[in-house]
NUROLO-227373 format. One record per residue (C-alpha): x, y, z. Coordinates in pm, 1 decimal. Layout:
residues N
[[X, Y, Z]];
...
***
This chain:
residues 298
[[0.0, 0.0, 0.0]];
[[244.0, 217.3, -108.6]];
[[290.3, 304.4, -492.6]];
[[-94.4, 206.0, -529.2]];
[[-128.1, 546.0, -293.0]];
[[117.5, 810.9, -419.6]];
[[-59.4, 663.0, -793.2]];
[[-383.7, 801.1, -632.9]];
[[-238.5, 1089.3, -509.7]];
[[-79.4, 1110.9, -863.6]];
[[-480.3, 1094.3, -1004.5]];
[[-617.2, 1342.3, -722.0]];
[[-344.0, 1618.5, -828.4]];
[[-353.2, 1599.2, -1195.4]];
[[-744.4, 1637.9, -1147.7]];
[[-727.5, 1890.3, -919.2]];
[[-438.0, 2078.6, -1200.3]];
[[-651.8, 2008.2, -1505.8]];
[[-995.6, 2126.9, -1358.3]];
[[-969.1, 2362.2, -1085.3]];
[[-1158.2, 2135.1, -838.7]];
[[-1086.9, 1986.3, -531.2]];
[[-993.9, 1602.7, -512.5]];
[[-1079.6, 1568.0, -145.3]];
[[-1491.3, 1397.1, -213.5]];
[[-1290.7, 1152.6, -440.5]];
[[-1028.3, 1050.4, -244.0]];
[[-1204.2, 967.3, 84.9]];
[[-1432.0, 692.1, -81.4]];
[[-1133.4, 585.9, -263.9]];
[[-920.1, 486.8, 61.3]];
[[-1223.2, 373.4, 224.2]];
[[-1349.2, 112.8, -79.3]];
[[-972.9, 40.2, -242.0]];
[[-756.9, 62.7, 53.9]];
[[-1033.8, -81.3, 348.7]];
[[-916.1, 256.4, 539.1]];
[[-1273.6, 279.3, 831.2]];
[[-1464.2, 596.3, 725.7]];
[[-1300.2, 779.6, 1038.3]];
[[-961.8, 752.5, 968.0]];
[[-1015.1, 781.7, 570.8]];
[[-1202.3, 1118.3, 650.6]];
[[-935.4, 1222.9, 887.6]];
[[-601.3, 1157.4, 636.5]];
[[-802.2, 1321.4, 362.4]];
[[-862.3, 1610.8, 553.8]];
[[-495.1, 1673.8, 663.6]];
[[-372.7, 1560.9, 330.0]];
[[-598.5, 1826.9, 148.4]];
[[-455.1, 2108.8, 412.5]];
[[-123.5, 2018.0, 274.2]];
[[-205.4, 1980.3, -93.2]];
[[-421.7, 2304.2, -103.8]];
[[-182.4, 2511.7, 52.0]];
[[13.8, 2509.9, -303.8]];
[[-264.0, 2644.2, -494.9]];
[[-372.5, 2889.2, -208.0]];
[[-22.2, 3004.0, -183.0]];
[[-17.6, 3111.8, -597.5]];
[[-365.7, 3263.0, -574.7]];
[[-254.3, 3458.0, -347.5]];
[[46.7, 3577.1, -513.3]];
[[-189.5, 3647.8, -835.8]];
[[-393.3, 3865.0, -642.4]];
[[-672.1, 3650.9, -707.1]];
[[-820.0, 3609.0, -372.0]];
[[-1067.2, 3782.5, -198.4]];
[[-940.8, 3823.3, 145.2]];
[[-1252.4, 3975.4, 327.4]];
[[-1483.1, 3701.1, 206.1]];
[[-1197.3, 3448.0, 325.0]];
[[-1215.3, 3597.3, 684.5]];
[[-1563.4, 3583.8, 715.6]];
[[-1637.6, 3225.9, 607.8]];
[[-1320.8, 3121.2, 797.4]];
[[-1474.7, 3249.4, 1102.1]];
[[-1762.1, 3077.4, 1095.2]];
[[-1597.2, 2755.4, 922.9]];
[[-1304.6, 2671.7, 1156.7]];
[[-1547.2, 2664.1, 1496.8]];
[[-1767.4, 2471.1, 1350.7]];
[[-1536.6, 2266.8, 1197.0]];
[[-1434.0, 2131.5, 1522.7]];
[[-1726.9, 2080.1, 1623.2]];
[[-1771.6, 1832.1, 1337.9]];
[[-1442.1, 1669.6, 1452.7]];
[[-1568.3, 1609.3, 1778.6]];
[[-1901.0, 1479.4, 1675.7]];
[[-1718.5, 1240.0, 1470.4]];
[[-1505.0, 1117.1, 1700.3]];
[[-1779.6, 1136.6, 1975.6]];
[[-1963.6, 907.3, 1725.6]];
[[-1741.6, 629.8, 1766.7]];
[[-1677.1, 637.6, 2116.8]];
[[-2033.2, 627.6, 2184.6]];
[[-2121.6, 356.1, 1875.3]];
[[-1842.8, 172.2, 1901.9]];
[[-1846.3, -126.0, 1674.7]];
[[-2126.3, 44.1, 1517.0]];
[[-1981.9, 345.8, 1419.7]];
[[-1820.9, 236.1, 1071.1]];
[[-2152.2, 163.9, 947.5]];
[[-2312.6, 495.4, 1067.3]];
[[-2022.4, 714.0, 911.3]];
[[-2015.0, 548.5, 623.9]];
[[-2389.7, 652.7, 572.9]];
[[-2294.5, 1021.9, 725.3]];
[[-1981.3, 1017.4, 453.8]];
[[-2207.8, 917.6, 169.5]];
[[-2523.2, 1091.2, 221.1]];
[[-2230.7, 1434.0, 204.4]];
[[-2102.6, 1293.8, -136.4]];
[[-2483.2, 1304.6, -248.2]];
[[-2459.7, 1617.4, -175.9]];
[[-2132.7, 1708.9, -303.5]];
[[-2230.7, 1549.4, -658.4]];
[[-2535.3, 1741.5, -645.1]];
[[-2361.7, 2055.6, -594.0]];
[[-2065.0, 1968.0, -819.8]];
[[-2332.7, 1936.0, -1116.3]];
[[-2471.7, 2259.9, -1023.6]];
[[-2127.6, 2378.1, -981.3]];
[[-2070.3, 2279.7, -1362.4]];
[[-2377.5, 2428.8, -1498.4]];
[[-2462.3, 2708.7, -1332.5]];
[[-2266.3, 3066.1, -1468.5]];
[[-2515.5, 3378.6, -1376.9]];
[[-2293.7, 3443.3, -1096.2]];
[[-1997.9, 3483.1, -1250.7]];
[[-1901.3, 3827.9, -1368.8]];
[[-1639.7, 3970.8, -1653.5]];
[[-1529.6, 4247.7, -1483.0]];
[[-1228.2, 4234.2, -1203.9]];
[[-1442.2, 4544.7, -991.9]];
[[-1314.6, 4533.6, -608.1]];
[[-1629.5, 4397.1, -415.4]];
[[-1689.2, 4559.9, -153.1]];
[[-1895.1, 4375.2, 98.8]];
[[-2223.0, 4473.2, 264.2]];
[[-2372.3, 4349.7, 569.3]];
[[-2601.8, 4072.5, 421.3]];
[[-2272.2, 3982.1, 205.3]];
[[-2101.3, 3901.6, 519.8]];
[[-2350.6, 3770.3, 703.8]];
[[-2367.7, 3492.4, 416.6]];
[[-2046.9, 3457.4, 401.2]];
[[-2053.5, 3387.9, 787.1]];
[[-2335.2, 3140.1, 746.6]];
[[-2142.5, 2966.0, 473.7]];
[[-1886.6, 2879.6, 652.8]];
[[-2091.2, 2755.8, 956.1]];
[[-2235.8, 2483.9, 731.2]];
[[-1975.5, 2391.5, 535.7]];
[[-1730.1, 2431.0, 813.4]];
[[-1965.4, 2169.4, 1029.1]];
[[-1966.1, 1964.5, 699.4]];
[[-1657.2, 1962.2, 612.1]];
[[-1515.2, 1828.8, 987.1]];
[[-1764.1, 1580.0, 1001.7]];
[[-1719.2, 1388.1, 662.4]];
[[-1422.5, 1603.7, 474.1]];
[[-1667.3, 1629.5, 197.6]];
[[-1724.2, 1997.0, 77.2]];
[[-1451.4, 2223.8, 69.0]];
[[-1407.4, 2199.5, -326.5]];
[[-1802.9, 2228.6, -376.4]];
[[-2046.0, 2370.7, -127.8]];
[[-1855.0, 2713.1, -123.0]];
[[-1761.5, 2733.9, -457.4]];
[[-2125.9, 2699.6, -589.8]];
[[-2296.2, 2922.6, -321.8]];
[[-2064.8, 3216.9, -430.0]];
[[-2121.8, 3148.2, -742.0]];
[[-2498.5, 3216.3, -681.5]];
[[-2467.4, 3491.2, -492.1]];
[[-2119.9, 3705.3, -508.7]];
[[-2064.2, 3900.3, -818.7]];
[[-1707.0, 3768.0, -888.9]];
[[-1516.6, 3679.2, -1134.0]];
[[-1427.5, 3271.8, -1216.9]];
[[-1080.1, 3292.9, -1115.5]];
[[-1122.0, 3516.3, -819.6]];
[[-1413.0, 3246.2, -706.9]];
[[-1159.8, 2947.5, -734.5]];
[[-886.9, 3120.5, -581.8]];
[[-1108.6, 3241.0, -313.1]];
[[-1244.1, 2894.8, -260.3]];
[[-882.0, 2703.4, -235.2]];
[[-742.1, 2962.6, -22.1]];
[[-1059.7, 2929.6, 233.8]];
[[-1037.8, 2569.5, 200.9]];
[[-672.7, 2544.4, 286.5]];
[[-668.9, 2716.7, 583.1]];
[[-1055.7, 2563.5, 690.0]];
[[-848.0, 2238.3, 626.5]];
[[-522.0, 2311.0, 823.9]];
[[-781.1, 2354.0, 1154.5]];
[[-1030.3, 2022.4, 1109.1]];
[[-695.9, 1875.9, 950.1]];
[[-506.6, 1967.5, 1290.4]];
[[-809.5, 1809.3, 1501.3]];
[[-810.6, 1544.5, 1349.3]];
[[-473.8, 1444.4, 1398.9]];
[[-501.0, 1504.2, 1785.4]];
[[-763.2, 1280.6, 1769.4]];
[[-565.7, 1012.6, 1599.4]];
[[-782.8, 956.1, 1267.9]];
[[-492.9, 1038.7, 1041.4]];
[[-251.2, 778.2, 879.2]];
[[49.4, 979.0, 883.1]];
[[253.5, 713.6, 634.9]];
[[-14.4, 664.0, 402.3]];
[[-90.3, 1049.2, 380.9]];
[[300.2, 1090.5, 313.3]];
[[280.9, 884.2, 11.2]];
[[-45.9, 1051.0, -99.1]];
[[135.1, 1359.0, -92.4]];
[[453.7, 1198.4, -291.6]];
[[217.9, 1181.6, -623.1]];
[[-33.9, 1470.0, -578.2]];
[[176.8, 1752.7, -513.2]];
[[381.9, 1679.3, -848.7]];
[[64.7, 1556.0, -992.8]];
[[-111.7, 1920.1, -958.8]];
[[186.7, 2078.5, -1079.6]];
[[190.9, 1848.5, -1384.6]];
[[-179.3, 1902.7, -1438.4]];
[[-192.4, 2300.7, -1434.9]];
[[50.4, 2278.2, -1701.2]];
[[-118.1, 2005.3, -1956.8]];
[[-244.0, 2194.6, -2229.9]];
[[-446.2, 1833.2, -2408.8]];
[[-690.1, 1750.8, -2175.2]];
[[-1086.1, 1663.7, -2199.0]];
[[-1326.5, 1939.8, -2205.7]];
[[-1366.0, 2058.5, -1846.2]];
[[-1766.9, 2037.1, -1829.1]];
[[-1744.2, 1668.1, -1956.4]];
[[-1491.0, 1578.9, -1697.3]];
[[-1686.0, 1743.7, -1435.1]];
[[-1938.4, 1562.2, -1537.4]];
[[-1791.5, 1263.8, -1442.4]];
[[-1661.2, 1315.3, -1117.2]];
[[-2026.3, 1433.2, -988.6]];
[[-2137.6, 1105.9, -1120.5]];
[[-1888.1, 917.2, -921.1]];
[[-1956.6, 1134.2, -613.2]];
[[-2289.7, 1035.8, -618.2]];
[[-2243.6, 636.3, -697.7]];
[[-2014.3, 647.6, -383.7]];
[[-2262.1, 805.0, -175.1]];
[[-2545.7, 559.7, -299.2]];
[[-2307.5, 296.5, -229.0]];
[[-2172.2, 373.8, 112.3]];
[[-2566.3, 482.6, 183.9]];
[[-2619.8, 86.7, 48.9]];
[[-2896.4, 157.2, -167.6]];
[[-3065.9, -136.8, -316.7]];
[[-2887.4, -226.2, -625.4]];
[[-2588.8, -2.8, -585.3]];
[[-2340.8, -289.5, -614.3]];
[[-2452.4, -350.5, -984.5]];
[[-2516.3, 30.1, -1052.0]];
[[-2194.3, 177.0, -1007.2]];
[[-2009.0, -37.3, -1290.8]];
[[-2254.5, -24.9, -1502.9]];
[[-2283.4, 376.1, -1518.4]];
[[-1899.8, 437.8, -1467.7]];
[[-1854.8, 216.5, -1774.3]];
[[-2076.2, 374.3, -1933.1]];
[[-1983.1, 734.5, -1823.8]];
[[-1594.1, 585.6, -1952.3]];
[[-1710.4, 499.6, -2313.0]];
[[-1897.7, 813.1, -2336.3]];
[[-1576.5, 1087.2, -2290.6]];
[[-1378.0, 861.3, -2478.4]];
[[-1579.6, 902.8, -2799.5]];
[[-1646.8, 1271.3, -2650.9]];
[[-1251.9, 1313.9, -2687.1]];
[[-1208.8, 1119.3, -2984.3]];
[[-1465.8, 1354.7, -3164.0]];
[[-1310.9, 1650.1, -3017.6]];
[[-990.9, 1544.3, -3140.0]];
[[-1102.4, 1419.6, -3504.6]];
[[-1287.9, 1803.8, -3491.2]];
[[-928.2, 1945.4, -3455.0]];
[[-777.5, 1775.7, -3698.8]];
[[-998.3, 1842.4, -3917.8]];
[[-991.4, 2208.0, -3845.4]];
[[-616.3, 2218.0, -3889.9]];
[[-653.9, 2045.8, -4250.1]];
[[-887.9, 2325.5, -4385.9]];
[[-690.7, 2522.5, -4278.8]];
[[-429.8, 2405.6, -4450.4]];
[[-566.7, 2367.4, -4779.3]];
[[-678.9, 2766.8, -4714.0]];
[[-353.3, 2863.3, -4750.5]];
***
């Protein structure tokens, strides 16, 4: 269980370059169904590996002046209290559950990736928010109180399952702040880095973080983001995101155990696989043929 990780970490990071998005929904149903990590300790190394991970893309945001600091303090205020407080319900969970527990946060964990594929397909769809113009925002008072409540629910979320960061904020300011799409992502991983550092932190205190395995997570995705933000042939973003909403929400029906789930998820994600490949394969014949007219043009 060591290559088999930093190769997932390796995935995570070149989605997470190509797309914009966070990894973290993807990963934490990926050590809990291909590595038999218990929902707890999958949620916790996720967490404190995303802290980690995020902090490079918060980090250049910054430096590209593409984050919006006062909406960061407010939804950090109300996300990192409550974040802890989904820490310790977690953990409080399994004391008081015991051999129980796994079952109960694996339903907790997958009913937030419902919600997380829900909001990811939103996320892909929905553009009123976004807005050409780079005007400073200046925030009012129901702004801020948004922003507060935001990061209350997401922060609660977040500490609970680690599902969230990379969705729930992104699409509510989407909906309601008039920013721009780059300020709105690099708002959104700078937030979620330092929301992550605090449940990430927790977390650790509390013992539900594999330090080794998160080490070799980190040995593929860090490379594996900077790899991806360079890749200039890649599949068109909307189809990709797509996809990973549609895995979200197979994982959720399947740690949920809906009826039929077993046979469900292969069947779709082999489906969903044979439909970007001819997707790409049509985008790429589209190209070529684009380049040959233009050719003969000349």
């Amino acid at each position: 269980m060591t290559w088999q990780l930093s190769l997932t970490g390796l995935l995570i990071g070149l989605l997470v370059g190509m797309t914009g998005m966070g990894g973290g929904a993807l990963l934490t149903p990926l050590l809990i169904f291909f590595f038999g990590f218990k929902p707890t300790l999958a949620v916790g190394t996720d967490i404190l590996h995303g802290a980690i991970f995020k902090s490079f893309g918060a980090l250049r945001h910054r430096r590209l002046g593409t984050v919006h600091a006062r909406m960061t303090a407010w939804m950090l205020l109300g996300s990192a209290p409550l974040s802890l407080v989904g820490v310790e319900l977690a953990s409080w969970i399994e004391h008081r559950y015991g051999n129980g527990v796994e079952s109960l946060s694996a339903k907790v964990i997958g009913a937030a990736l419902i919600l997380g594929g829900l909001g990811l397909f939103a996320k892909t769809f929905v553009r009123r928010g976004i807005q050409s113009s780079d005007a400073p925002l200046v925030l009012d008072r129901r702004q801020r109180l948004i922003a507060l409540a935001l990061g209350m629910g997401g922060g609660f979320i977040v500490g609970l399952t680690s599902v969230g960061s990379g969705t729930f904020f992104a699409l509510v300011m989407l909906l309601v702040f008039p920013l721009t799409a780059v300020k709105i992502v690099g708002t959104d991983i700078f937030h979620a880095s330092a929301l992550l550092w605090v449940a990430g932190i927790s977390h650790l205190l509390h013992g539900n973080v594999d330090v080794r395995a998160m080490g070799w997570l980190l040995l593929g995705s860090i490379p594996g983001v900077l790899l991806g933000s360079q890749l200039t042939v890649r599949l068109p973003e909307r189809s990709l995101r797509v996809a990973l909403a549609t895995v979200l929400l197979l994982s959720g029906l399947k740690l949920v155990d809906v009826p039929g789930s077993s046979m469900l998820i292969p069947v779709v994600l082999l489906g969903g696989l044979t439909l970007l490949a001819v997707m790409e394969f049509r985008r790429l014949g589209a190209r070529r043929l684009s380049v040959a007219s233009s050719r003969v043009g000349r």
